[in-house]
Every structure is written in C-alpha cells, then in structure tokens.
C-alpha positions in Angstrom: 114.1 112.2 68.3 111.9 114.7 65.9 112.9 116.1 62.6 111.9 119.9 61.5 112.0 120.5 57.9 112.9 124.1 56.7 113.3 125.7 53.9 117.0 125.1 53.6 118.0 122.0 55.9 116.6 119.8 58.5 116.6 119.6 62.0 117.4 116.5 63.8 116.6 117.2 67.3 116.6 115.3 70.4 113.9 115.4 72.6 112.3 113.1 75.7 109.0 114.5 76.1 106.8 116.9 73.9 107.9 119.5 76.2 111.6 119.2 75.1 110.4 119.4 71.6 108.2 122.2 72.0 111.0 123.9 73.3 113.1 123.4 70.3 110.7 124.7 68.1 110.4 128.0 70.4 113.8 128.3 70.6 114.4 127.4 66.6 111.8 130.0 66.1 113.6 132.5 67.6 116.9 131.9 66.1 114.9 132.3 62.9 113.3 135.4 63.4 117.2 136.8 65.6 118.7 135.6 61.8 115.6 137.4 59.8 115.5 140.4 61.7 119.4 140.4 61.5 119.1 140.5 57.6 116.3 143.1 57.7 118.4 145.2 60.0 121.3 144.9 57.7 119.0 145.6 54.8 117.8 148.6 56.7 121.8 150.2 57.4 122.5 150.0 53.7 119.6 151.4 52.7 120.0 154.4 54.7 123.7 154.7 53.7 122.5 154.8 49.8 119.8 157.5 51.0 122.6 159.4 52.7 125.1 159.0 49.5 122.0 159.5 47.3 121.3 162.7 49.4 124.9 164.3 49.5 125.5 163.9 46.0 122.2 165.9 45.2 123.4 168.4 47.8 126.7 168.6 45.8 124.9 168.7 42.6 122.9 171.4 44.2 125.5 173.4 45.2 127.2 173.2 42.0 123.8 174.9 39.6 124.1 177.7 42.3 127.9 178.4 42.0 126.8 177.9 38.0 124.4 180.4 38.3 126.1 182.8 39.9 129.2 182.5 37.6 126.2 182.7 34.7 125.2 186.5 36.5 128.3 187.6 36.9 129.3 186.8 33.1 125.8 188.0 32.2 126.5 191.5 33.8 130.1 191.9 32.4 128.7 190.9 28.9 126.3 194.1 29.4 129.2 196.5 30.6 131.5 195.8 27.8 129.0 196.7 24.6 128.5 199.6 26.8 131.9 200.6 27.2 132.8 199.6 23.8 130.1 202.0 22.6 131.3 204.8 24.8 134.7 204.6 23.5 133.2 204.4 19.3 131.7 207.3 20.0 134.4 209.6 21.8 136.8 207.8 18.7 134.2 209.5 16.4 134.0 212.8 18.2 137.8 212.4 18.1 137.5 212.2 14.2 135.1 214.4 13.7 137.0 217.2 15.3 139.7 216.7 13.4 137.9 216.7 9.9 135.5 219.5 11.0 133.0 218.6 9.1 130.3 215.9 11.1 129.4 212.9 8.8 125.9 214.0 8.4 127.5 217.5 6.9 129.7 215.2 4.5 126.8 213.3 3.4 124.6 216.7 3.2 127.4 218.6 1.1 129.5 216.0 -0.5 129.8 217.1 -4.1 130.1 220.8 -2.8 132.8 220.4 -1.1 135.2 218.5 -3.7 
C-alpha cells in the first residue's frame, strides 16, 4: 500500500510491486490532466460563447448607428427642403400682396409721406 498526496485529498492505493504503483501514478496522472484539460475545454466553450454574444451585440449596436444615421440624412435633407419651400411660398405671399397694394415695399418706404 502507497499513499499519493494531492492538492485536495489523498490516494490510498494498493499496490504489490513498484510496477503496480508506478502504474497508479500513470494512470492518476492521466485522470488529472483528462479532469484539467476537461476544465480548460469548458473554459474554452464559454469563452467563445461570450466572444460570440460580445460580437452580435456589437453587430447589433452597429447596425443600429447606421439605421441612426440614415434616419439623421433623411431628417437632415427634409430640414433643408422645408426653409426652402417655406421661403418660396413668403415670397409668392408677398408678390401676392404686393399686387394687390401696387405699390412694392421699397416704393412705400421711398415715397411714404408723398403718398398720405
């Protein structure tokens, strides 16, 4: 019989010769490194998933500034029509006016005693 101390037990084993015993330790060996490279695989899945969440929701993020910006444009270039239009429409409302009066505004403003 031969005891092997770990880290977080120890091993009674039962062995005749040195033989036997050396091949508990071989085969305790390899059940520790099947258990460590177990945990590292494990370690190595979730890791990957977080990458892949991590990835998707920066692709979604992503995906949301463009559709922002595009919205951003499209607001951008209506706000640029409508002074325009607005504009347009003062002035035809003033041509409108100033057809009616007869006299233009700079005439008024020329002549305004005069005409009283």
């Amino acid at each position: 019989m031969f005891v092997v101390y770990t880290k977080n037990s120890i091993w009674y084993l039962k062995a005749k010769t040195t033989e036997d015993r050396d091949d508990w330790i071989e085969k305790l060996k390899f059940a520790r490194y099947q258990s460590q490279s177990k945990s590292v695989r494990d370690e190595i899945k979730r890791l990957m998933h977080d990458l892949h969440f991590e990835c998707d929701q920066r692709a979604n993020l992503l995906r949301q500034v463009e559709l922002q910006a595009k919205q951003l444009k499209v607001f951008e270039k209506s706000a640029r029509r409508k002074p325009n239009t607005s504009t347009e429409e003062e002035l035809s409302k003033l041509d409108s006016v100033e057809a009616v009066d007869g006299d233009s505004e700079s005439e008024k403003e020329m002549y305004g005693s005069l005409h009283i």
